[in-house]
N, C-alpha and C positions, 0 to 999 in steps of 0.2 A: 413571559415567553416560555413556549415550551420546551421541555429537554432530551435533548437526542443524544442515545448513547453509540460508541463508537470500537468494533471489536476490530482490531486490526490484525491479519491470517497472514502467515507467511507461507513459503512456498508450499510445504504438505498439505493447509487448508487450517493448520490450530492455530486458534486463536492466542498470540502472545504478548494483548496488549489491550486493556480497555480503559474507556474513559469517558466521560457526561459530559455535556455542553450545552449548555443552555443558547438556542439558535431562534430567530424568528419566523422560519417557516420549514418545509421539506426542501424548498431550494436552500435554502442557506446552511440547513444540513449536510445539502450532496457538495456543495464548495467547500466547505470543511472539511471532507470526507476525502476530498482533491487533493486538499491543502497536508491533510497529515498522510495521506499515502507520499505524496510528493517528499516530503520530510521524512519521511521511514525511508526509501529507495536513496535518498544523498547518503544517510547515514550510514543505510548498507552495503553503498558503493563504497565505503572507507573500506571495510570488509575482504568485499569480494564484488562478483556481480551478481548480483540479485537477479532473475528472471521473472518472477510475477513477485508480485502481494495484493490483498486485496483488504477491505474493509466492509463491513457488517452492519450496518446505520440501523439502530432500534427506538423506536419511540419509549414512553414512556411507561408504556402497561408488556413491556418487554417484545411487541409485534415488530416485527422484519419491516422498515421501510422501502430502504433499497440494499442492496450490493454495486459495491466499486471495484472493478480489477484492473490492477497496471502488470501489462506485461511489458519486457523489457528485451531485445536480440538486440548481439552484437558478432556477428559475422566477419570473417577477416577474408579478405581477395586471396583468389588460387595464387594470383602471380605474384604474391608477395614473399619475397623469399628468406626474409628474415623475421619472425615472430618475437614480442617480449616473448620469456620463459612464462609457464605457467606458476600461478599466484598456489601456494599452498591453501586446502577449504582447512 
C-alpha cells in the first residue's frame, strides 16, 4: 500500500503537525485526512474555539495530493441577553 503523508495547518496556515500513513488509495487518504482534522478541532475545542484547520495530504515523492479545510462559526443571537464570559486565548 502506498503512503500518504499528512501536514496538519492550523489557523495562520503552519504546518504544526505531520505524519505517514500508509492508506490504500487517494480516497482512503482523503477519509483519513477527515478523520484527523476531525480529532485536531475536538482537541482544540478543549482550548478554545478553533475557526479553520486544515490538512495537506502528500504522496510519496512529496507531490501535493489534495487539501482539507474545516472551518468552524459559532454565532450567538442578538436577543440573547446573557452571554458565557469570554474564554481567555
Amino acid at each position: 500500500m502506498p503512503w500518504y503523508f499528512f501536514e496538519m495547518h492550523d489557523a495562520s496556515g503552519s504546518p504544526n503537525y505531520r505524519c505517514g500513513v500508509e492508506c490504500a488509495d487517494a480516497h482512503a487518504a482523503r477519509a483519513q485526512a477527515v478523520r484527523l482534522l476531525c480529532e485536531s478541532a475536538h482537541h482544540a475545542a478543549q482550548k478554545g474555539f478553533p475557526e479553520t484547520a486544515s490538512t495537506t495530504v502528500r504522496d510519496s515523492e512529496g507531490g501535493i495530493v489534495l487539501r482539507v479545510k474545516l472551518a468552524l462559526t459559532s454565532e450567538w443571537e442578538p436577543e440573547t441577553a446573557e452571554r458565557p464570559p469570554e474564554r481567555p486565548t
